[in-house]
C-alpha positions, 0 to 999 in steps of 0.5 A: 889931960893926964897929970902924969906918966903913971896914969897915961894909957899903955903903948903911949906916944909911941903907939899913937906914934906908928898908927899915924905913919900907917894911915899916912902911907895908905894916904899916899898910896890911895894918892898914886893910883889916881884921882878916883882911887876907890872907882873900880871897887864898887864897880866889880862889886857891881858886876859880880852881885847885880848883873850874873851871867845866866845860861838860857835854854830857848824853848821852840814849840812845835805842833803836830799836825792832826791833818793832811788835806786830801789833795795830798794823798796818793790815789792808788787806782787813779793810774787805771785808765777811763776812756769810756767815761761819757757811756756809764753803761759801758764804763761800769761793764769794763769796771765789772770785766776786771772782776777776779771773784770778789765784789769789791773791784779796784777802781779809779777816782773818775769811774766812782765819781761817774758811777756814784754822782755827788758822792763825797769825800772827806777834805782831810785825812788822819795825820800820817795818812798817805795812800787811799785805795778805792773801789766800786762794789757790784751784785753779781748781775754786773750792776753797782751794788746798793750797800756798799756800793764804793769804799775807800780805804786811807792808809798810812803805806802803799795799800796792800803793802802792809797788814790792814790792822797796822796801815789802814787807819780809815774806811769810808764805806758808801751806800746808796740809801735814797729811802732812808735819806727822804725820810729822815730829811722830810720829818717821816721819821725821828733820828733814832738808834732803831735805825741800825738795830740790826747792827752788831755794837757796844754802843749807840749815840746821836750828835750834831755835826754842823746842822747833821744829825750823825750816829756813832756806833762804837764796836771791839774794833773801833769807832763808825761815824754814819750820817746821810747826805744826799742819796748817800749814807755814808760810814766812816770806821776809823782804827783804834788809834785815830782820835774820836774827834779826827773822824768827827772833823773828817765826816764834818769836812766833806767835798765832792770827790771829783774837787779833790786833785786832778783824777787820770783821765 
């Protein structure tokens, strides 16, 4: 206690006086706004600091398709008609008729498949790929030539429509190779670059697809794919921009040409 007024803190009972009238009507303030009058602070605090509205992007993945099933594609012969597909003799001479000088003469699904038993083709075809062009190729004596002796052009246009560089992305050439097949197959000979020595390449190597031995020769304009199947050898040449391994899957994915679609009879 102090013992007198001299030694009592500056402000004395008057200070203290006006501090508790000020505590006194915050008291009765808190008092009016309810029985939790302090509740709704910590709540937006809450909101605010714990729980922000953040904006979101969803994010759709998307794949591009890297084939088309063959059954897609439109056939650009298969309009021509075949009515003497049960006389092959027959058939292939009205195929020859409609030569106009060259050796590659437009035809039709049914009239390869007739003059080329088993003959296959890929069960797929390079993304964007829509059109497939097919012939049969003839010596000059009328009779089905050995090498080629079909092709069929994959196209990303009507064929003939656009420049072959732009919308031609493959070419699966068909040639009648009986000697070489029996003997690769029988052992006779080893699988071997020297097979196609007489061929214009960069390069030469062999791979598996599947349990076949196929070639990959690869030239200035692009990648060939050969491999033996059947009496068949076939090669398959794919533009600069179809992926190495779009054509690997196609030469590993073949079907008999008369099971794709319905060919026009």
């Amino acid at each position: 206690m102090w013992r007198n007024a001299s030694h009592a803190p500056k402000g004395g009972k008057g200070q203290v006086t006006v501090w508790r009238v000020l505590l006194v009507t915050a008291a009765m303030a808190l008092v009016a706004c309810g029985d939790e009058p302090l509740e709704s602070i910590g709540l937006r605090s809450s909101e605010w600091i714990n729980e922000p509205t953040v904006p979101t992007t969803v994010v759709v993945n998307t794949t591009t398709p890297t084939f088309v099933g063959a059954d897609e594609l439109e056939w650009a012969n298969d309009e021509i008609e075949t009515p003497n597909v049960e006389d092959t003799e027959t058939l292939l001479a009205e195929v020859f008729a409609r030569r106009q000088g060259d050796r590659f003469i437009q035809a039709s699904r049914l009239e390869i498949a007739t003059a080329l038993p088993d003959v296959g083709f890929p069960g797929m075809a390079p993304n964007g790929a829509e059109w497939v062009s097919s012939q049969l190729v003839f010596d000059n004596d009328g009779s089905v030539a050995d090498d080629p002796s079909a092709a069929f052009g994959i196209w990303s246009a009507e064929p003939y429509t656009r420049s072959r560089s732009v919308a031609q992305m493959a070419v699966l050439r068909v040639a009648m190779d009986l000697v070489t097949a029996t003997e690769l197959a029988s052992g006779e000979i080893e699988p071997s670059c020297a097979i196609f020595a007489d061929r214009t390449t960069d390069s030469c190597e062999i791979f598996s697809v599947g349990q076949r031995d196929t070639w990959l020769l690869t030239a200035s304009g692009g990648p060939t794919l050969v491999w033996f199947e059947g009496p068949y050898r076939y090669e398959l040449f794919g533009r600069s921009f179809v992926p190495l391994d779009v054509l690997r899957r196609m030469s590993g994915e073949m079907v008999p040409l008369t099971s794709i679609g319905a060919p026009a009879s």
